[in-house]
C-alpha positions as CSV (number, residue, x, y, z in Angstrom):
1,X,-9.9,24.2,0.4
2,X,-8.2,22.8,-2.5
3,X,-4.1,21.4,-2.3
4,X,-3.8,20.3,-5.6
5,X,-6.0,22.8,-7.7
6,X,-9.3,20.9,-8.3
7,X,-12.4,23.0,-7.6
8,X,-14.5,19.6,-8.2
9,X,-14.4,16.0,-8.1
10,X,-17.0,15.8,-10.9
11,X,-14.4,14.7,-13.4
12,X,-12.4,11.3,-14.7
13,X,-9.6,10.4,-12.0
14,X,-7.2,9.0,-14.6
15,X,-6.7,12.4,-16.5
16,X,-6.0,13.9,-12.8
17,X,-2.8,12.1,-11.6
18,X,-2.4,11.4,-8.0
19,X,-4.0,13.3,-5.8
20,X,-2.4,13.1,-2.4
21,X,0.4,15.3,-0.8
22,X,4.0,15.0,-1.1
23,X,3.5,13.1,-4.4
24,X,7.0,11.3,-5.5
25,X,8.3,11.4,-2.4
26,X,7.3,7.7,-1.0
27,X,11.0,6.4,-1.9
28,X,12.4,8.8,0.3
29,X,10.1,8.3,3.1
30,X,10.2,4.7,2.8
31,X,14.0,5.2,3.7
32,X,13.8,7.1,6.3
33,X,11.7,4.9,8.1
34,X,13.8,2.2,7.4
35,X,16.9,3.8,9.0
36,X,14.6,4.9,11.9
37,X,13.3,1.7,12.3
38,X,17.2,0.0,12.5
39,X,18.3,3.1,14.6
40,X,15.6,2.2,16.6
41,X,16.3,-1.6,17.1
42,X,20.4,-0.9,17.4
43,X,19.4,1.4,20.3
44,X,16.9,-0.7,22.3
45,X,19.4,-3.9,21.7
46,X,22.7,-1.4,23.4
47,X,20.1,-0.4,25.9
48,X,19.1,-3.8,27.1
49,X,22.5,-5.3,27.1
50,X,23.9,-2.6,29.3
51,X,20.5,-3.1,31.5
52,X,21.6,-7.1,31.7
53,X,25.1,-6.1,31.9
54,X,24.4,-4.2,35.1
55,X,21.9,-6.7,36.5
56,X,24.2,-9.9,36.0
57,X,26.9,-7.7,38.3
58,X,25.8,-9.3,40.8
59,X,26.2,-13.2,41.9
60,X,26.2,-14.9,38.3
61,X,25.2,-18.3,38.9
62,X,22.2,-16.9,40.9
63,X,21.2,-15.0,38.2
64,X,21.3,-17.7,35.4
65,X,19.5,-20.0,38.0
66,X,16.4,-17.3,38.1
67,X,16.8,-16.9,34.2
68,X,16.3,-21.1,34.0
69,X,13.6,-20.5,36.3
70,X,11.7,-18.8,34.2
């Protein structure tokens, strides 16, 4: 099964070009996962903060004493 139209490997890789899938398309996918990978960080830091929001509800000074604690 051939995906870039080579029926053998029996010849000189420079003449061929690259040889992988999705060819010119790494700048693009390199910016995607950026932006997932912010998305990703914004999300878990909004997550967390309401988490400790919620948790520090509660008696304050108690919970900054257990956070010294530790």
């Amino acid at each position: 099964m051939s995906t870039n139209g080579m029926t053998s490997w029996a010849v000189d890789l420079k003449d061929v070009g690259a040889i992988y899938p999705f060819q010119g398309s790494e700048v693009l996918m390199v910016i995607l996962a950026v932006v997932f990978w912010l998305g990703w960080h914004y999300l878990q830091l909004r997550e967390e903060g309401a988490e400790i929001a919620s948790e520090m509800k509660g008696n304050p000074e108690e919970t900054k004493e257990a956070i010294d604690r530790y």
